[in-house]
PyMOL Python script that loads the backbone (N, CA, C, O; Angstrom):
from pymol import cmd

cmd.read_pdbstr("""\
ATOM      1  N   UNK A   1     -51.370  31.332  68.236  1.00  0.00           N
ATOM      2  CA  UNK A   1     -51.076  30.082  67.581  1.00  0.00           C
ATOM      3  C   UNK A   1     -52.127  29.859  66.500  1.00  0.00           C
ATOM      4  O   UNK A   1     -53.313  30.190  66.478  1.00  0.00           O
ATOM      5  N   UNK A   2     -51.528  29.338  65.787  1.00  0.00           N
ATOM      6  CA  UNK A   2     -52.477  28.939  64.397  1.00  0.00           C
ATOM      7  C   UNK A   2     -53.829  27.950  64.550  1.00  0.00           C
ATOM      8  O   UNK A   2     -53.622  27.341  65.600  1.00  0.00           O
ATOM      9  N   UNK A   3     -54.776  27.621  64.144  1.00  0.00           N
ATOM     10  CA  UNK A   3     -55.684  26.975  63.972  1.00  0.00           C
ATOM     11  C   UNK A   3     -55.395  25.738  63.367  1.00  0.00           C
ATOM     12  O   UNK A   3     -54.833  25.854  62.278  1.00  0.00           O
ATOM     13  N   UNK A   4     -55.654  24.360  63.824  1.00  0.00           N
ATOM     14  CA  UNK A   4     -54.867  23.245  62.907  1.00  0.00           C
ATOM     15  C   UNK A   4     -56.098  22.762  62.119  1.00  0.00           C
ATOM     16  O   UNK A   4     -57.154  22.505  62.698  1.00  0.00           O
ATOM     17  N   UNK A   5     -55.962  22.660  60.951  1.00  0.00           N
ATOM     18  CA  UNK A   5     -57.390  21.943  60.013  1.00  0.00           C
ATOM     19  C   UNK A   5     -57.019  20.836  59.631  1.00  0.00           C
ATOM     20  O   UNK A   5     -55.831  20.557  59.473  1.00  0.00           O
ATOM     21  N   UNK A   6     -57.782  20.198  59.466  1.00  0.00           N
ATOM     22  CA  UNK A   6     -57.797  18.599  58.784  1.00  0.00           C
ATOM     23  C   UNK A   6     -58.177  19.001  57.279  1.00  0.00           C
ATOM     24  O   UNK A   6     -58.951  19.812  56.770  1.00  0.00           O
ATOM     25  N   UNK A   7     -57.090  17.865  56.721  1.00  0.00           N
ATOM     26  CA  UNK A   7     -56.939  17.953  55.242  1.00  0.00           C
ATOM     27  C   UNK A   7     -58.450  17.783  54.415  1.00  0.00           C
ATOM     28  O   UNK A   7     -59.105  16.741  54.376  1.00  0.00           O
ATOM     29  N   UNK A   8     -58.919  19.455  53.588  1.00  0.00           N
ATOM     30  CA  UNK A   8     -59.482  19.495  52.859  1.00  0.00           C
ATOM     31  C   UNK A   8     -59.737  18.411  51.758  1.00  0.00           C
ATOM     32  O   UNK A   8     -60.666  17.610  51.860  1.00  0.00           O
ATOM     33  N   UNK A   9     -58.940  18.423  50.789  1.00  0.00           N
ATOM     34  CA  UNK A   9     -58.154  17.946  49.786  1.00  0.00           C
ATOM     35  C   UNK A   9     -56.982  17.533  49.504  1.00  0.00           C
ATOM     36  O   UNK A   9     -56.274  17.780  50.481  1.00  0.00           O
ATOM     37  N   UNK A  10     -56.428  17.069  48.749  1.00  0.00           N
ATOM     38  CA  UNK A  10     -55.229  16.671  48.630  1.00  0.00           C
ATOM     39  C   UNK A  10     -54.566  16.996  47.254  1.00  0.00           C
ATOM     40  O   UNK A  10     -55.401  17.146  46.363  1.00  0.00           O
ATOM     41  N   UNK A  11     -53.214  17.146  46.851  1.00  0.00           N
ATOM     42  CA  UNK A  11     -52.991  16.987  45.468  1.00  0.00           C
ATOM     43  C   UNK A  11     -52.795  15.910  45.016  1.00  0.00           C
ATOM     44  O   UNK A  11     -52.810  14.974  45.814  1.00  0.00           O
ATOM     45  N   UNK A  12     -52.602  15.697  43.926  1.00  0.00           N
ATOM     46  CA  UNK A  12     -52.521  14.589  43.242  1.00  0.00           C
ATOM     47  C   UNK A  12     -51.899  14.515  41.694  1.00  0.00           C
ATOM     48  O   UNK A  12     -52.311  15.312  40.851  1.00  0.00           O
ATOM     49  N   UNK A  13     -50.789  13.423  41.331  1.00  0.00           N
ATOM     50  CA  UNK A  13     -49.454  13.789  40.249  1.00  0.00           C
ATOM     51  C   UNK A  13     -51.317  13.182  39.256  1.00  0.00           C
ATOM     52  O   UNK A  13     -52.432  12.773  39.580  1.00  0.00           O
ATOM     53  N   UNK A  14     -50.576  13.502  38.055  1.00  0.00           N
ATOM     54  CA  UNK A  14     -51.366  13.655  36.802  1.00  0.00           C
ATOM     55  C   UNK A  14     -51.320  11.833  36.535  1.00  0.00           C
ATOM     56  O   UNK A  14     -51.941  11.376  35.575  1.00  0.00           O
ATOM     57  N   UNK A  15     -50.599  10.976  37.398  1.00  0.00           N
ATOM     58  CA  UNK A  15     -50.805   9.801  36.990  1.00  0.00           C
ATOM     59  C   UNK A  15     -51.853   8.573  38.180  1.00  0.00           C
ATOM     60  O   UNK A  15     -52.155   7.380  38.171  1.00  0.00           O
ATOM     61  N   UNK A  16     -52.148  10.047  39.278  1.00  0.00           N
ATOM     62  CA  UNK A  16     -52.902   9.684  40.187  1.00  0.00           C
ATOM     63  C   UNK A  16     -52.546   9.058  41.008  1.00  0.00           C
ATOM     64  O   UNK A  16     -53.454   8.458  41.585  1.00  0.00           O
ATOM     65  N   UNK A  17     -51.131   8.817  41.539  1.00  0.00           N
ATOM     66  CA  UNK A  17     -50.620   8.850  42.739  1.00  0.00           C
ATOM     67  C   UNK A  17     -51.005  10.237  43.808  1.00  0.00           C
ATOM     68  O   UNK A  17     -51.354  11.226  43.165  1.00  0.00           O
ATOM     69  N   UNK A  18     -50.994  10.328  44.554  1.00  0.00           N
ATOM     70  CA  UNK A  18     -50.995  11.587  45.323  1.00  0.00           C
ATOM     71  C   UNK A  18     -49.200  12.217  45.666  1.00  0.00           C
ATOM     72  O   UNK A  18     -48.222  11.500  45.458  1.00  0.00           O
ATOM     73  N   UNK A  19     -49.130  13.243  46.054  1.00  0.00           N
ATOM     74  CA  UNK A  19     -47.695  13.885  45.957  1.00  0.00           C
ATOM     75  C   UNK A  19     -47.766  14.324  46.844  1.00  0.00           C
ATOM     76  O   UNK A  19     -48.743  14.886  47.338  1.00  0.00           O
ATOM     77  N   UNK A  20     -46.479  14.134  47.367  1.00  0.00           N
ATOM     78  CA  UNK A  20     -45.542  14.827  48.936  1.00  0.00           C
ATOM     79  C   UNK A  20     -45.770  15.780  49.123  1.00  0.00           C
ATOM     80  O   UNK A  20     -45.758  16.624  48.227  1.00  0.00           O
ATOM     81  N   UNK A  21     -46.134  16.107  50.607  1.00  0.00           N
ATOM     82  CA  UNK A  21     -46.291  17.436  50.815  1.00  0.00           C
ATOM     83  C   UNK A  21     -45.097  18.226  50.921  1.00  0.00           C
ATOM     84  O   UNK A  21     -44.075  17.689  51.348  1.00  0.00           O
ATOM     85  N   UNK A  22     -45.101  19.507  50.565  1.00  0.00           N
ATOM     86  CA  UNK A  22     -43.899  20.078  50.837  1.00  0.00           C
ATOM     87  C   UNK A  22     -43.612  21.176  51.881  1.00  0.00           C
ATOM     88  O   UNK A  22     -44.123  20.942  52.976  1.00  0.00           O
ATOM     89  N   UNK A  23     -43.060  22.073  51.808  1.00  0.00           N
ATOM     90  CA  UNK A  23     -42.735  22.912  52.898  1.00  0.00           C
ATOM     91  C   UNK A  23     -43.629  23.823  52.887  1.00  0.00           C
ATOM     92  O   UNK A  23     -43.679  24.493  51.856  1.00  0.00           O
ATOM     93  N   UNK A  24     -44.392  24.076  53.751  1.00  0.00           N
ATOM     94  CA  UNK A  24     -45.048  25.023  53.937  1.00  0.00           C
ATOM     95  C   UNK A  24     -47.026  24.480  53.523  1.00  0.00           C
ATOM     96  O   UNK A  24     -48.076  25.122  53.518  1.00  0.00           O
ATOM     97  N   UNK A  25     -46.823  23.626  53.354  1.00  0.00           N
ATOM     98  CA  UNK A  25     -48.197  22.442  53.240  1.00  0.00           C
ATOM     99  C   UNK A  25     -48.469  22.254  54.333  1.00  0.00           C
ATOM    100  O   UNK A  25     -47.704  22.040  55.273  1.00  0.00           O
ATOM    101  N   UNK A  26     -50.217  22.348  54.317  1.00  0.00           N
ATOM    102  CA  UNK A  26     -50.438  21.151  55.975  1.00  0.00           C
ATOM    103  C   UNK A  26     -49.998  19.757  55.809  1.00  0.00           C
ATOM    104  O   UNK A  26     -49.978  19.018  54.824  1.00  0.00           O
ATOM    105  N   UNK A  27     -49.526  19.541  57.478  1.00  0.00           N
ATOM    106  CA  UNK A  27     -49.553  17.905  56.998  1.00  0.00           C
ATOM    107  C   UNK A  27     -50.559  17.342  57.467  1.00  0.00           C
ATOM    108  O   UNK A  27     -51.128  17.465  58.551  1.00  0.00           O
ATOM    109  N   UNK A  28     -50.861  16.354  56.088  1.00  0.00           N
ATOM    110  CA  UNK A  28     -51.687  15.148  55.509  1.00  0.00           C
ATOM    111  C   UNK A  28     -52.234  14.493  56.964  1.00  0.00           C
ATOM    112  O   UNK A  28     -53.381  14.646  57.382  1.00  0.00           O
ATOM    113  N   UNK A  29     -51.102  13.680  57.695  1.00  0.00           N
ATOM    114  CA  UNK A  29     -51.253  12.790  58.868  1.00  0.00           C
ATOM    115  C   UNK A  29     -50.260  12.394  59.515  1.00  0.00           C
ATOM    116  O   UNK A  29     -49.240  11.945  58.991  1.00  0.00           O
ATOM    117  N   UNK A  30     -50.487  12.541  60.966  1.00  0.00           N
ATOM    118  CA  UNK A  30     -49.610  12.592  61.890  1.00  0.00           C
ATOM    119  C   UNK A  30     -48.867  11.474  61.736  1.00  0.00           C
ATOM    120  O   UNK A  30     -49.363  10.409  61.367  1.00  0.00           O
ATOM    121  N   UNK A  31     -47.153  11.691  62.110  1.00  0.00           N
ATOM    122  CA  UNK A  31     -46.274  10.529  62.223  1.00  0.00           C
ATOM    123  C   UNK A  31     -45.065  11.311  62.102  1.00  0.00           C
ATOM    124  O   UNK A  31     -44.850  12.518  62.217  1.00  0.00           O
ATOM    125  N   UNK A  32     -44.089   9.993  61.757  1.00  0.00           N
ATOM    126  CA  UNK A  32     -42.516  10.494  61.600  1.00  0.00           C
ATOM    127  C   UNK A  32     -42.511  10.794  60.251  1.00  0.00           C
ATOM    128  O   UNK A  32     -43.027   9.883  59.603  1.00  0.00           O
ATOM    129  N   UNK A  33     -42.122  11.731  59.571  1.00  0.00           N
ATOM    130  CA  UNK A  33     -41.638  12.479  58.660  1.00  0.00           C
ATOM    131  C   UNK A  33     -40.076  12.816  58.112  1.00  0.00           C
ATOM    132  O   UNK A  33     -39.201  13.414  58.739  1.00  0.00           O
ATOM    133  N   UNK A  34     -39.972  12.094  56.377  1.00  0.00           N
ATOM    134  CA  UNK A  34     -38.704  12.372  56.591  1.00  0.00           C
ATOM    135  C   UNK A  34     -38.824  13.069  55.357  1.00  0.00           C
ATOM    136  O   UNK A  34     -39.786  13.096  54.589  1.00  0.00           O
ATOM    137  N   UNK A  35     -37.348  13.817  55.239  1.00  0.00           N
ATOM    138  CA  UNK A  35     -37.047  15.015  53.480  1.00  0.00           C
ATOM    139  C   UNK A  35     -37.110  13.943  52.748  1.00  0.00           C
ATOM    140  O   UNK A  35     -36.933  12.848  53.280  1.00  0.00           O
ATOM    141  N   UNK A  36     -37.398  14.064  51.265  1.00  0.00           N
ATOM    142  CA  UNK A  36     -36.908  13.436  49.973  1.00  0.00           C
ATOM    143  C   UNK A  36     -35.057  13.098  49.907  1.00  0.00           C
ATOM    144  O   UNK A  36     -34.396  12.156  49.471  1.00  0.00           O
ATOM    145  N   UNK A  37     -34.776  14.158  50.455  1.00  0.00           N
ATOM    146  CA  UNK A  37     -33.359  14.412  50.165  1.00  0.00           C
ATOM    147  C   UNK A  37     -32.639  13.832  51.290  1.00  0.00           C
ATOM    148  O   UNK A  37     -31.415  13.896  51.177  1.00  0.00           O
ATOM    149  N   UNK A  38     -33.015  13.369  52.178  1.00  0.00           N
ATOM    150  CA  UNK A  38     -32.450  12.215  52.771  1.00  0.00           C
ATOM    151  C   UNK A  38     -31.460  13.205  54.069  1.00  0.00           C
ATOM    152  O   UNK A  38     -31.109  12.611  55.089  1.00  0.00           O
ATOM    153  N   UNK A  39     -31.203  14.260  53.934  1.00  0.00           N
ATOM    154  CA  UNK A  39     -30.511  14.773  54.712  1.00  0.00           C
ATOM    155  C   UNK A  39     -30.601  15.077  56.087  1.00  0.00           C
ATOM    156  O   UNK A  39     -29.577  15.410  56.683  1.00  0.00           O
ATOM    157  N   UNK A  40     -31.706  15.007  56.684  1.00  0.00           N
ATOM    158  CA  UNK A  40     -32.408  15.003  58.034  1.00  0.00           C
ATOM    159  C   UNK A  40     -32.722  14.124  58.255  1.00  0.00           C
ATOM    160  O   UNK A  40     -33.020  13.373  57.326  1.00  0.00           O
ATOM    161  N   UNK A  41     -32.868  13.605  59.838  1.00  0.00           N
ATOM    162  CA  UNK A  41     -33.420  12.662  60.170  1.00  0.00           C
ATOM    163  C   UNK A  41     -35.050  12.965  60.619  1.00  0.00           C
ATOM    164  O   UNK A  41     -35.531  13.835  61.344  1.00  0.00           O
ATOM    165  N   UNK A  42     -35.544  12.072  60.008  1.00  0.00           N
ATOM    166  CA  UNK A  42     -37.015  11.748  60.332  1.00  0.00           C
ATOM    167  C   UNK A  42     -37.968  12.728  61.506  1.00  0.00           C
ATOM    168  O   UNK A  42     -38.103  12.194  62.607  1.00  0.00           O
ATOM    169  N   UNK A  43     -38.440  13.732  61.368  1.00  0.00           N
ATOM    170  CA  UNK A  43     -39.048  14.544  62.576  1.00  0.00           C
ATOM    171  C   UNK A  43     -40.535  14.204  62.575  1.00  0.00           C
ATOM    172  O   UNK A  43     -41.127  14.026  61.510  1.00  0.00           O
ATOM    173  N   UNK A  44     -41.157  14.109  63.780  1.00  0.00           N
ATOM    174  CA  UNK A  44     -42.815  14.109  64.350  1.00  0.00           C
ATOM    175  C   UNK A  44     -43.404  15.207  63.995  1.00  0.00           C
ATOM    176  O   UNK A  44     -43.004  16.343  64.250  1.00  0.00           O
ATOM    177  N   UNK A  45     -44.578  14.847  63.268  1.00  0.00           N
ATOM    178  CA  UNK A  45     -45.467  16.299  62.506  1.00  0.00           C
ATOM    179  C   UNK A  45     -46.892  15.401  62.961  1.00  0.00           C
ATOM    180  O   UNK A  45     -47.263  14.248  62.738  1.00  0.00           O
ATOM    181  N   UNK A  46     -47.359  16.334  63.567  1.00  0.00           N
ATOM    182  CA  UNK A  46     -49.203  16.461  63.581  1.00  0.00           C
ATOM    183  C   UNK A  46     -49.773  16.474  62.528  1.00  0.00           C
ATOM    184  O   UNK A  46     -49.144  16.957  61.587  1.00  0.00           O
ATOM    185  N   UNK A  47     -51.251  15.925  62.258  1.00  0.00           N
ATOM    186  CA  UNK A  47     -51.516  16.001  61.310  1.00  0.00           C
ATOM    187  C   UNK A  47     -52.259  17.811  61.474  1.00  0.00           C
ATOM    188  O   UNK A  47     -52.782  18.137  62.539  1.00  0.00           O
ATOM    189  N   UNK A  48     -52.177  18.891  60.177  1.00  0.00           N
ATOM    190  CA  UNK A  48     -52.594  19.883  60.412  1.00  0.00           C
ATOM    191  C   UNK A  48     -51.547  20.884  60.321  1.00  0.00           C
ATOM    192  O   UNK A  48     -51.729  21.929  59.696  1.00  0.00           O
ATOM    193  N   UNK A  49     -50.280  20.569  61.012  1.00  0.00           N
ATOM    194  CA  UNK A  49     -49.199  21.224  61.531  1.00  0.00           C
ATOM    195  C   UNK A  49     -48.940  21.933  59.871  1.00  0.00           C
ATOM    196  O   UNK A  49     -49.669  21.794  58.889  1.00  0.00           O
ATOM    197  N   UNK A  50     -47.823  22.607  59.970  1.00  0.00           N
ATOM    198  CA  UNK A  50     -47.294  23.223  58.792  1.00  0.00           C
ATOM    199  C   UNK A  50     -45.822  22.649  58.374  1.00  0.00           C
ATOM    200  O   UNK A  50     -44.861  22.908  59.100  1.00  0.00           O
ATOM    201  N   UNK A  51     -45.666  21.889  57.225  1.00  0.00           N
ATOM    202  CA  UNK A  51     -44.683  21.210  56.803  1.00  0.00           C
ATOM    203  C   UNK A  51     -42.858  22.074  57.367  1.00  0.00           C
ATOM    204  O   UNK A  51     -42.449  23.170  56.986  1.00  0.00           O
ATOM    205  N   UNK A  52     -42.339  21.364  58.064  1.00  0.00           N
ATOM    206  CA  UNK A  52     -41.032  22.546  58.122  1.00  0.00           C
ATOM    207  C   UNK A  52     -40.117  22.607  56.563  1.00  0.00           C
ATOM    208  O   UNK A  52     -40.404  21.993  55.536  1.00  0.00           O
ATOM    209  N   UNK A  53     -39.183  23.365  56.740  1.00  0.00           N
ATOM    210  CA  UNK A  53     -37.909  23.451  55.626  1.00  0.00           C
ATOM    211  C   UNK A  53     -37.365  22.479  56.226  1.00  0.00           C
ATOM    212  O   UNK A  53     -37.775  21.683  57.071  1.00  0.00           O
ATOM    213  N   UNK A  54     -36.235  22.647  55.616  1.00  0.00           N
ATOM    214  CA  UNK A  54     -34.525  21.768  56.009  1.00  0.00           C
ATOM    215  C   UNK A  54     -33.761  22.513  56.033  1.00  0.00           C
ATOM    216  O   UNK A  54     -34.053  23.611  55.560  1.00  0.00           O
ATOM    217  N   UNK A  55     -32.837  22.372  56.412  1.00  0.00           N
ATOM    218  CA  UNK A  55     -31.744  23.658  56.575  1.00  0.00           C
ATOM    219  C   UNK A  55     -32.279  24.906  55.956  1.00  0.00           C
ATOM    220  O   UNK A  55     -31.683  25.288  54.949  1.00  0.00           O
ATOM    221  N   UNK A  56     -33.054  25.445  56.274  1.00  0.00           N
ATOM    222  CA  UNK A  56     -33.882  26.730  55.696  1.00  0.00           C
ATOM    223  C   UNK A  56     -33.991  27.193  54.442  1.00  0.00           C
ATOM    224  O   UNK A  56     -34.068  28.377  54.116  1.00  0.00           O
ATOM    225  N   UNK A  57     -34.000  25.629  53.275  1.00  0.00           N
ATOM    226  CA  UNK A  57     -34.384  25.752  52.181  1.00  0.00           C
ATOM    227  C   UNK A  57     -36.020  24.638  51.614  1.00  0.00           C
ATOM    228  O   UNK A  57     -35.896  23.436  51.852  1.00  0.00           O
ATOM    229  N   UNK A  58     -36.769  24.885  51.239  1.00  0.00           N
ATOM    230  CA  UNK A  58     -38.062  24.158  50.920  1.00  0.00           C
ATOM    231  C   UNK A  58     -37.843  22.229  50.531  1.00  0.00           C
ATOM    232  O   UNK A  58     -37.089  21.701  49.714  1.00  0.00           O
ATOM    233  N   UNK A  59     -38.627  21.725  51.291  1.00  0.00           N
ATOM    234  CA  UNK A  59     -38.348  20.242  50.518  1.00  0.00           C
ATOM    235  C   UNK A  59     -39.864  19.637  50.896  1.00  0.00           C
ATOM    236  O   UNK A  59     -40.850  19.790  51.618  1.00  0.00           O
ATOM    237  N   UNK A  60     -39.310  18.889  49.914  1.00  0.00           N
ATOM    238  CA  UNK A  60     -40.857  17.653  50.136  1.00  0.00           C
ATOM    239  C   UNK A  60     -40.692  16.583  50.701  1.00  0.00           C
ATOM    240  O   UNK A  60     -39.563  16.093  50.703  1.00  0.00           O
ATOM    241  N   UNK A  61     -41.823  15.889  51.371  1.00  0.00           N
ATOM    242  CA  UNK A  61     -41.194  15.340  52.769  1.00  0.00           C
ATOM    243  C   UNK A  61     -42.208  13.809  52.011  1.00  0.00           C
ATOM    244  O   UNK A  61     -42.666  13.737  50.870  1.00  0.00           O
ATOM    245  N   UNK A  62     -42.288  12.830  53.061  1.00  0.00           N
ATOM    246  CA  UNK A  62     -42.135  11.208  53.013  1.00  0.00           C
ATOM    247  C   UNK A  62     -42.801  10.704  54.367  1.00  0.00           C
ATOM    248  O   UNK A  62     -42.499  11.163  55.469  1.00  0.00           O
ATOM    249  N   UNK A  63     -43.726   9.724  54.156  1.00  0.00           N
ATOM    250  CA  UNK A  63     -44.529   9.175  55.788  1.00  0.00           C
ATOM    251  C   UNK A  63     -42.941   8.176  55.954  1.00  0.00           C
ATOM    252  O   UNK A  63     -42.669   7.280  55.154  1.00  0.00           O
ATOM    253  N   UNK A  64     -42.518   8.354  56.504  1.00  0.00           N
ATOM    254  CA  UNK A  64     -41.825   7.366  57.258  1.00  0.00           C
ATOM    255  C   UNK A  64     -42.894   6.643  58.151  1.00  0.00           C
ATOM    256  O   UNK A  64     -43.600   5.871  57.503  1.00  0.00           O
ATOM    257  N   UNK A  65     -43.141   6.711  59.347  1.00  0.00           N
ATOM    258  CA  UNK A  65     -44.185   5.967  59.979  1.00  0.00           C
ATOM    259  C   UNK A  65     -45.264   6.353  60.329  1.00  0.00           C
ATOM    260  O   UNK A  65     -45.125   7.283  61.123  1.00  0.00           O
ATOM    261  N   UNK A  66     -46.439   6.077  60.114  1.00  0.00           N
ATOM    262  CA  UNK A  66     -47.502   6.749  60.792  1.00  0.00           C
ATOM    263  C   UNK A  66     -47.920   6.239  61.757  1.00  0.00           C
ATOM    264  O   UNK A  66     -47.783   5.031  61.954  1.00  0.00           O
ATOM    265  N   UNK A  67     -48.490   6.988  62.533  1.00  0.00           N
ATOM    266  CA  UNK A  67     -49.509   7.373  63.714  1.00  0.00           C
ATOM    267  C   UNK A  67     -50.923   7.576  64.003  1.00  0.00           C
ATOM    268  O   UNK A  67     -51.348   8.589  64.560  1.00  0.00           O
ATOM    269  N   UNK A  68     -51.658   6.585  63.612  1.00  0.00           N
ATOM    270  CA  UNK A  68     -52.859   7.060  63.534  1.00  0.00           C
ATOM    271  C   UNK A  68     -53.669   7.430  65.382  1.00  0.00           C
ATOM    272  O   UNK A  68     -53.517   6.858  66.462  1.00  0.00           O
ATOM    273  N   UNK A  69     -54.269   8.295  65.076  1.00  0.00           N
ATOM    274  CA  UNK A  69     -55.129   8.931  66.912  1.00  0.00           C
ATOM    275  C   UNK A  69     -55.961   7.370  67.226  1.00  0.00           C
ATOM    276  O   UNK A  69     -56.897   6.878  66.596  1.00  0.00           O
ATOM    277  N   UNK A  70     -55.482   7.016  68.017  1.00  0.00           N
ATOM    278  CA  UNK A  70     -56.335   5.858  68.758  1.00  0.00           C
ATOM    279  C   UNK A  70     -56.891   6.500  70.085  1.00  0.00           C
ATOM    280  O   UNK A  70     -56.144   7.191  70.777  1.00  0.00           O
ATOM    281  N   UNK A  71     -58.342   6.247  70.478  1.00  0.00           N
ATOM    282  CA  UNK A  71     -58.707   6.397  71.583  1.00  0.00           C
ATOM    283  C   UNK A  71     -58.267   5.363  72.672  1.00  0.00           C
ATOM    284  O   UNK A  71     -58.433   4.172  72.407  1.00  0.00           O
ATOM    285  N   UNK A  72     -57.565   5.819  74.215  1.00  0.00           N
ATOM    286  CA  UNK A  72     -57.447   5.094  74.985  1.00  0.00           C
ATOM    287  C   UNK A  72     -58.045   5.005  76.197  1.00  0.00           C
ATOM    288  O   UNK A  72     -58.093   5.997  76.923  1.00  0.00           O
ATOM    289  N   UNK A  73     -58.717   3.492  76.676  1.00  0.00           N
ATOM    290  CA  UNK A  73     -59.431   3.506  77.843  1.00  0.00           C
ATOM    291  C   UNK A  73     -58.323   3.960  78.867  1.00  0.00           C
ATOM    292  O   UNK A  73     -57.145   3.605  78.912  1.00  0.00           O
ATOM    293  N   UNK A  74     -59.062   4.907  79.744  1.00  0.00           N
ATOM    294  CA  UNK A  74     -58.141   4.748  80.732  1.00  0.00           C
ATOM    295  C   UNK A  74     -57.268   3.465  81.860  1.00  0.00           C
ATOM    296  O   UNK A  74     -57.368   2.242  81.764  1.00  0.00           O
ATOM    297  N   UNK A  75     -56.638   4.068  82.637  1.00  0.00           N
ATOM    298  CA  UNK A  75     -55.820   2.887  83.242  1.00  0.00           C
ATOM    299  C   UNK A  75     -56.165   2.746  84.318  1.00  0.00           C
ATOM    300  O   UNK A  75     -55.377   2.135  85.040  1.00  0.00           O
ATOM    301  N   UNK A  76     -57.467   3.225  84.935  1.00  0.00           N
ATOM    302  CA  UNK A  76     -57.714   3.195  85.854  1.00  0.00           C
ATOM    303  C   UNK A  76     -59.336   3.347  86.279  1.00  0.00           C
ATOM    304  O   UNK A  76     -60.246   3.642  85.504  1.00  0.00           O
ATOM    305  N   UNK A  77     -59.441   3.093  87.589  1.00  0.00           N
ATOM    306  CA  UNK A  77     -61.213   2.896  87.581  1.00  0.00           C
ATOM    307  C   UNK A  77     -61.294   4.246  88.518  1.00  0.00           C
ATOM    308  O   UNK A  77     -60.743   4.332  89.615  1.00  0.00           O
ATOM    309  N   UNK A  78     -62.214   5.473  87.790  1.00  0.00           N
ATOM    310  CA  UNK A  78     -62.449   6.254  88.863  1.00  0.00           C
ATOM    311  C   UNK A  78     -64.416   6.422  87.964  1.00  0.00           C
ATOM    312  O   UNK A  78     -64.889   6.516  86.831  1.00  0.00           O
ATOM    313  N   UNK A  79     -64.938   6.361  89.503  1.00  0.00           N
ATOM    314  CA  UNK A  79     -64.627   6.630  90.352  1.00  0.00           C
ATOM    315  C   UNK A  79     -63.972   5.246  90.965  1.00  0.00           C
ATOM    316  O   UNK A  79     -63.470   4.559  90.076  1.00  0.00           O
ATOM    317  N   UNK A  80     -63.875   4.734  92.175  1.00  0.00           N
ATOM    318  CA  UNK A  80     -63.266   3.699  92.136  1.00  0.00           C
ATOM    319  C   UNK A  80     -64.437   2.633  92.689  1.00  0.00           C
ATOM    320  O   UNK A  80     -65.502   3.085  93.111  1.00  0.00           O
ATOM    321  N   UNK A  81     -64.180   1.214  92.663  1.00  0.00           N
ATOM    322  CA  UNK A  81     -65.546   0.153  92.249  1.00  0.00           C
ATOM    323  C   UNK A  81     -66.238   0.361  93.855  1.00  0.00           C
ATOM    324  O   UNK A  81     -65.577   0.994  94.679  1.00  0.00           O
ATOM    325  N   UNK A  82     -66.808   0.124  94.018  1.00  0.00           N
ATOM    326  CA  UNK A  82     -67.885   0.148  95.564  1.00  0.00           C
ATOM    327  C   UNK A  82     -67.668   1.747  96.089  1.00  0.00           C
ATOM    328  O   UNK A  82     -67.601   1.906  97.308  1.00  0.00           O
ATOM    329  N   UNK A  83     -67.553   2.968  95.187  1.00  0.00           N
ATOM    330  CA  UNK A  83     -67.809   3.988  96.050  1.00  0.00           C
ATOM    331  C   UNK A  83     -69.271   4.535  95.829  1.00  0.00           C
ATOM    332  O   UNK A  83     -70.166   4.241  95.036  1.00  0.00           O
ATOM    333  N   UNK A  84     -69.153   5.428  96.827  1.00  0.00           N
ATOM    334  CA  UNK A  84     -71.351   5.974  96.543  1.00  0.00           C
ATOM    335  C   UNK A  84     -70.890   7.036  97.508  1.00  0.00           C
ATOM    336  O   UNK A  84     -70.334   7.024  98.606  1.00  0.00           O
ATOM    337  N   UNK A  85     -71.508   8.326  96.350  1.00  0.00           N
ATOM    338  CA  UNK A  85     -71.289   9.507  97.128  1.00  0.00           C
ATOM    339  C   UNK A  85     -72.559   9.313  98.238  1.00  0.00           C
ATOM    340  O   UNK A  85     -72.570  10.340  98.915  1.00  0.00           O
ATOM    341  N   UNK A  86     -73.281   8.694  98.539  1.00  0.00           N
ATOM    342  CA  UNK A  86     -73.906   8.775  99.349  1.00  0.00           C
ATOM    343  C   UNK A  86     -73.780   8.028 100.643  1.00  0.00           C
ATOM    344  O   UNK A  86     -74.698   7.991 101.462  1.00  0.00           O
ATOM    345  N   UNK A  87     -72.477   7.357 100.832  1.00  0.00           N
ATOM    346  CA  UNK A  87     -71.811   7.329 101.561  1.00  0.00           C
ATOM    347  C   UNK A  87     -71.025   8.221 102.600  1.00  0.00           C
ATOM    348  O   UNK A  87     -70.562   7.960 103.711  1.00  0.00           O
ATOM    349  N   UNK A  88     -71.047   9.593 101.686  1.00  0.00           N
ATOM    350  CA  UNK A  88     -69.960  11.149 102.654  1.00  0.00           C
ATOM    351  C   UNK A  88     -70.955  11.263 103.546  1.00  0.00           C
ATOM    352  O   UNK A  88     -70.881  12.095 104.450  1.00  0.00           O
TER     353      UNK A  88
END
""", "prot")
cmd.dss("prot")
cmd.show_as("cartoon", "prot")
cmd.util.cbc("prot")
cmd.orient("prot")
């Protein structure tokens, strides 16, 4: 399996917007992802991952929603409250 990198750099249109990644690009940042061309529905890309095709021709793709990595406390208390290994 491939190595996933976090975005070096980025491109950017000559009017300084930044530009869609396209097929075969890392992606930018994780979320739902949709074609320019409207023909697919929206797919989940990692950020890192490698941009897919569309029907196995190249397109440039669109954040539909993002996802940013949030850290989560867990849901639970371990060890659990009043234990002491020196209790065994």
């Amino acid at each position: 399996m491939k190595k996933r990198i976090l975005l070096q750099h980025s491109r950017v249109s000559p009017a300084g917007q930044p530009q869609s990644p396209r097929t075969g690009d890392h992606c930018p940042a994780t979320g739902w992802w949709a074609a320019l061309n409207g023909e697919e529905k929206p797919q989940f890309i990692t950020e890192g991952s490698i941009m897919p095709s569309v029907g196995g021709s190249p397109a440039a793709w669109k954040l539909a929603v993002c996802h940013p990595q949030r850290a989560q406390a867990p849901r639970h208390d371990f060890p659990p409250k009043g234990f002491a290994l020196d209790a065994i």
